[in-house]
C-alpha positions as CSV (number, residue, x, y, z in Angstrom):
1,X,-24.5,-50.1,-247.4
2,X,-24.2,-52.1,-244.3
3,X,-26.9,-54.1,-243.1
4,X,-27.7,-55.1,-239.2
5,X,-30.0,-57.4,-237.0
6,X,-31.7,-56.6,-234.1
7,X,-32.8,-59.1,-231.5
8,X,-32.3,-62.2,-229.5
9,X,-29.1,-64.3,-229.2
10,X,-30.8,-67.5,-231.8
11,X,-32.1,-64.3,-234.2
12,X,-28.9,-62.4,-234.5
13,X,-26.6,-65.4,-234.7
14,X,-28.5,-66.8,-237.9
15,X,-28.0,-63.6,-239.5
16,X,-24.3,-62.9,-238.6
17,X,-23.3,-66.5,-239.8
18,X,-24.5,-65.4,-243.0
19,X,-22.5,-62.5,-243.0
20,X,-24.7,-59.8,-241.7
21,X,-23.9,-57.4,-238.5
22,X,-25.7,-58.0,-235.4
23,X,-26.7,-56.3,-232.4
24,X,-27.7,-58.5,-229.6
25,X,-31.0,-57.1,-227.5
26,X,-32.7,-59.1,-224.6
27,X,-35.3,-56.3,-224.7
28,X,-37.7,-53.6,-226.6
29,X,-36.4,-50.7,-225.2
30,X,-32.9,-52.2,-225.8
31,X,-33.2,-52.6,-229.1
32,X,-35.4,-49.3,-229.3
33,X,-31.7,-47.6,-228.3
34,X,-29.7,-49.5,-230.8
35,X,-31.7,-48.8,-233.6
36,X,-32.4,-44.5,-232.7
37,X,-28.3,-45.0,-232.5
38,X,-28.3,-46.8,-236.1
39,X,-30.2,-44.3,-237.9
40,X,-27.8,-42.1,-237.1
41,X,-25.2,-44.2,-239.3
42,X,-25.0,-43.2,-243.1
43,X,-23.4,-46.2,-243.7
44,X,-26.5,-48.6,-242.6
45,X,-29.0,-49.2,-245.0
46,X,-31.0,-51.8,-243.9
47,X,-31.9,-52.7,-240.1
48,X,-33.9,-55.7,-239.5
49,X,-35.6,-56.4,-236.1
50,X,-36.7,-59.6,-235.1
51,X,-40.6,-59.6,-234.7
52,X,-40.6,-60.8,-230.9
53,X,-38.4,-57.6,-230.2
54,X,-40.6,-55.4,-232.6
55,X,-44.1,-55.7,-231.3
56,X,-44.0,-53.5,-228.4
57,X,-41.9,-50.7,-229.7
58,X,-44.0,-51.0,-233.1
59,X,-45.3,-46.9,-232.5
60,X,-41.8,-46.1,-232.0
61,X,-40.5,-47.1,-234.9
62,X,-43.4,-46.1,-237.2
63,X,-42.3,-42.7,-236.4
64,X,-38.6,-43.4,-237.2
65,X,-39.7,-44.6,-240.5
66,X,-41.5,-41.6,-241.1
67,X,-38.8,-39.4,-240.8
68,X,-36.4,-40.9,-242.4
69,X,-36.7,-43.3,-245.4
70,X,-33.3,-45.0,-245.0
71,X,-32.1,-47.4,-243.6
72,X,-35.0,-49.4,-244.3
73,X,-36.0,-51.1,-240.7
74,X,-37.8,-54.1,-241.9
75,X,-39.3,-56.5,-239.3
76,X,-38.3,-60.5,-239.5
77,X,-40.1,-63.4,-237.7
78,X,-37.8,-65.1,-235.1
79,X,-37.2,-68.2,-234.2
80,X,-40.1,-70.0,-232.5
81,X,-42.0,-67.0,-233.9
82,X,-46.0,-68.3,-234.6
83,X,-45.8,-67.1,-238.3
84,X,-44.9,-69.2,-241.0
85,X,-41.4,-70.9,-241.6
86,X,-38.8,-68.1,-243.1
87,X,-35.7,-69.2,-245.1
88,X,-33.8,-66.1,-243.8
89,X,-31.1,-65.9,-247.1
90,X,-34.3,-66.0,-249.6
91,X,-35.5,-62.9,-247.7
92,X,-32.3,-61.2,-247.3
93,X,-31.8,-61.8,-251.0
94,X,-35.1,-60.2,-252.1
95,X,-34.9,-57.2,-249.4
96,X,-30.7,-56.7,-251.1
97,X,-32.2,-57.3,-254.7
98,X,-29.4,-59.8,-255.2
């Protein structure tokens, strides 16, 4: 299963040098898009959205979650984000179970 990121250029660039695909967004509804278009792939299983990017579609994708249990869309803080410091590899590694 293929995982992706969703968000800005700083989010999506941490995540793709540690192997992961990435789709850039420099909005909510843009991102909005790419994920109703990456449901639609049986080969993704996990779609993480940076939490900047997240916030105002949040309704949105609380509905896509509900219909469809994978791929797992799983919100991550961002850079400069006002929550704690994350060590994106630990998380990816507990989400992945590896």
């Amino acid at each position: 299963m293929k995982v992706v990121a969703i968000g800005g250029k700083a989010f999506v660039t941490g995540f793709v040098l540690s192997g992961v695909s990435g789709e850039y967004a420099s909005s909510s509804s843009a991102a909005l898009e790419k994920i109703r278009k990456l449901v639609q792939d049986p080969k993704v299983g996990l779609i993480m959205v940076s939490d900047d990017v997240a916030t105002p579609i949040w309704d949105e994708l609380a509905a896509i979650k509900s219909k469809k249990a994978i791929p797992l869309i799983y919100e991550v803080p961002g850079p400069g984000s006002k929550k704690e410091k994350v060590e994106y590899r630990a998380m990816l590694r507990a989400i992945l179970g590896v």
